[in-house]
N, C-alpha and C positions, 0 to 999 in steps of 0.2 A: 751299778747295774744289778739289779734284783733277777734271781737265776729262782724257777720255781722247777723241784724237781717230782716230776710224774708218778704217782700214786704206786702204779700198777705194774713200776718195770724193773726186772728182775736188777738189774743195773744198778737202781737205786735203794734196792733193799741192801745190796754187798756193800754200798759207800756208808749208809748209815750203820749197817754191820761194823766195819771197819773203824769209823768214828768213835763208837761207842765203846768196840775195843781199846782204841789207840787211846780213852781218855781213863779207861780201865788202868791203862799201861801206866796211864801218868800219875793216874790217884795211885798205884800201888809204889811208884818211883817215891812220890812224895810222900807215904806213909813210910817205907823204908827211909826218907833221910830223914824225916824227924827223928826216927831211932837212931839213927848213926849219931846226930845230935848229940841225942841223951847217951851214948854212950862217950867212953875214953877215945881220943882221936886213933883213928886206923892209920896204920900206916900212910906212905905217900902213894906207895903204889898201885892200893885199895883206890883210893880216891881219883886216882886220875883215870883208871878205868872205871868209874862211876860216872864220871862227867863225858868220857866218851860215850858210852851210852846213852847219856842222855841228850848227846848232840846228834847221835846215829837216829834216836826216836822220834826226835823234833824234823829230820829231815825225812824220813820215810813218813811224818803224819803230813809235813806242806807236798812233799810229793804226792800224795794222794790226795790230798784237797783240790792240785792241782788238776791231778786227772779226774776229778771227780769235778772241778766245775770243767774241763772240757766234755767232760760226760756229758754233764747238762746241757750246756752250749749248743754238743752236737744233737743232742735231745732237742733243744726249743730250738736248731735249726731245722731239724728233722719233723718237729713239730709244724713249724712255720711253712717249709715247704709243704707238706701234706694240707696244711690249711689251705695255700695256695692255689695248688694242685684243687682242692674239692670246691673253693672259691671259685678257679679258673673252669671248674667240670660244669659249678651249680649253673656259673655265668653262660655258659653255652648250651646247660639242655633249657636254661630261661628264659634265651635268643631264640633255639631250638623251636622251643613252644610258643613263640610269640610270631617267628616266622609260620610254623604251620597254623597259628590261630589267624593272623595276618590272611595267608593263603586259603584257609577255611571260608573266611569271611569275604574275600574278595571272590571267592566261588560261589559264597551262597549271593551275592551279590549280582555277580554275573548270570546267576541260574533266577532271581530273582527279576532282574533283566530279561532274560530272555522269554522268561514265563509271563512279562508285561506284555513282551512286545509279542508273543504269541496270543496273548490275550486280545491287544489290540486289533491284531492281524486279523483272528475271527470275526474280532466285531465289525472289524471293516466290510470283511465279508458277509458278514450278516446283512449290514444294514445297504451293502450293493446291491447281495438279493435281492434286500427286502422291496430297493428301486427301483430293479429290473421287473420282480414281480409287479409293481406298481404302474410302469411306464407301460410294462405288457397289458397287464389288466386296463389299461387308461384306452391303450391303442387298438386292444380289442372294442370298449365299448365306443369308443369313439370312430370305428368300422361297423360299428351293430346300426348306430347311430346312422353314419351318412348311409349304409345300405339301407336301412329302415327309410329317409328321408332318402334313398333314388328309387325307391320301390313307390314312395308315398309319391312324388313325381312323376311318374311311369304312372301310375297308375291314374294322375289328376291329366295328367298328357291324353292319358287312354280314353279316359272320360273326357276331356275335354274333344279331341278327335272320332269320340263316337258321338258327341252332340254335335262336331262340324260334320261328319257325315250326316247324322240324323238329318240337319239342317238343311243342310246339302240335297241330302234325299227328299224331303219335302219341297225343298225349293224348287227342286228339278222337276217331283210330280206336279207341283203347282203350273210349274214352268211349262212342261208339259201338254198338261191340261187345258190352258192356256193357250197353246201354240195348237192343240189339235182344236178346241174351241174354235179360233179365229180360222182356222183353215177349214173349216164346215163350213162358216160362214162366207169365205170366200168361196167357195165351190161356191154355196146357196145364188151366191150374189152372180157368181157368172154364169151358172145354170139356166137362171132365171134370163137372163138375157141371148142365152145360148139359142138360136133358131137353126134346128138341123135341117140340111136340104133336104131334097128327093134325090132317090136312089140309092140310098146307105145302108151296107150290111151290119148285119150282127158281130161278124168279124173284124170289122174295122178299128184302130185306134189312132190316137194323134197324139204327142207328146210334145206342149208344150214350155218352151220356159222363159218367164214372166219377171221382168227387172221393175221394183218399186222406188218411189222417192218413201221420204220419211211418212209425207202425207197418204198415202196411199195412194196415189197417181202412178197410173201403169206407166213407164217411162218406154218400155219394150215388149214385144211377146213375139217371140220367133221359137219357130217350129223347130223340134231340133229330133223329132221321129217322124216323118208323114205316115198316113194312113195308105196312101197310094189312092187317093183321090182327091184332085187338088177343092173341089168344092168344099168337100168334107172340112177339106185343113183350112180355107178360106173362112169358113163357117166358126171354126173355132177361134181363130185370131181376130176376129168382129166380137164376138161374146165377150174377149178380155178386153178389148178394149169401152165394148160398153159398158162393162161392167164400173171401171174409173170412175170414181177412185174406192178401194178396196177399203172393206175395216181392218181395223191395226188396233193391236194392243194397246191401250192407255202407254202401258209398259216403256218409255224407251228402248227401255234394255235388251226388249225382244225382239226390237227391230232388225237385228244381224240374221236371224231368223226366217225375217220374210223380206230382204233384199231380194234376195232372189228365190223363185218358186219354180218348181217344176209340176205342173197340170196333165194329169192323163183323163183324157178325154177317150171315152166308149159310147156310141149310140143308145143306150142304155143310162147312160149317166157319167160324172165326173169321178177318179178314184182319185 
């Protein structure tokens, strides 16, 4: 095992201190016995205290090698834990940093998330609006519309029921016209046959009424006013019957008209 010892610590400045002594010790031991060498032998007593010595030096140099590789030992254990240690610190603010990058990320994440789906959110809304406004706008024109078209209704109604009036109204003057026409005529007709007795006032009147067929054929004529003179009234109910049969309208239609008539008769004339 290769021990490397630290540049910088006071530790190991003392063991190479000491090393360098203890080999001081030994070059000067070893220059001392080569002179003893060259010299005449010293006693026994010289000598064997020479050699203790230099067993006492060789033991105090391996006891310090000793403690000096436990030096180191304790050094590169000291070392190694501290590596450890800064390994084991680096390893956790690494995790550290990858958890908050992690959670950074999974935040911008979520905020990216959310900034979608409020994104979306609006647009939905937008484009709800923009339906609403759409479906409104549709339902208003499609109200402008059928009110336009029940006013244009109403109004071809109005006009059509002011031409059925119109109609109506002309038909009725026609009608009318018509109906006082043919009742002139029928006065004319029964006038003309009309012979009034003797003894008739001014005052006098008769009211007749007069049941027709289709044809004009008088079917009845009963007095339904007397004059209070039966000649008088005798006189009128000869006149309608001689008159038979009455003019009548080409008209059909107008015949409800002159089913039945009622005749006022005055000395004077028919009203």
């Amino acid at each position: 095992m290769v021990f490397r010892t630290p540049r910088s610590l006071p530790g190991s400045r003392k063991a190479v201190i000491y090393a360098v002594l203890v080999h001081l010790v030994l070059l000067a031991l070893l220059v001392i016995g080569v002179r003893w060498q060259a010299r005449p032998p010293a006693p026994a007593r010289i000598i064997q205290a020479q050699s203790m010595n230099d067993a006492e030096a060789r033991k105090e140099l391996e006891r310090r090698k000793r403690e000096e590789r436990a030096r180191a030992e304790q050094e590169a254990k000291n070392q190694n834990e501290r590596k450890e240690r800064e390994r084991k610190a680096t390893e956790e603010k690494r995790r550290a940093e990858q958890a908050k990058a992690a959670e950074a990320k999974r935040q911008a994440q979520e905020k990216r998330k959310a900034a979608e789906a409020e994104k979306q959110r609006k647009e939905q809304e937008r484009q709800t609006a923009i339906k609403r406004k759409k479906e409104t706008e549709e339902r208003r024109r499609a109200a402008e519309q059928s009110l336009k078209e029940q006013l244009a209704s109403e109004e071809q109604d109005r006009k059509r029921q002011q031409e059925f009036e119109k109609r109506r109204a002309e038909q009725a003057a026609r009608t009318q016209s018509e109906l006082d026409r043919y009742e002139g005529l029928i006065r004319q007709q029964v006038e003309r046959n009309w012979v009034r007795p003797a003894g008739w006032s001014k005052n006098m009147e008769c009211v007749v009424r007069v049941r027709l067929s289709p044809t004009g054929e008088v079917i009845k004529a009963t007095v339904i006013r007397p004059s209070g003179n039966p000649p008088f009234d005798r006189s009128v109910e000869n006149a309608v019957y001689k008159a038979s049969p009455l003019p009548l309208p080409e008209d059909k239609g107008l015949f409800e008209h002159f089913r039945e008539l009622e005749l006022r008769f005055r000395p004077e004339g028919l009203t």
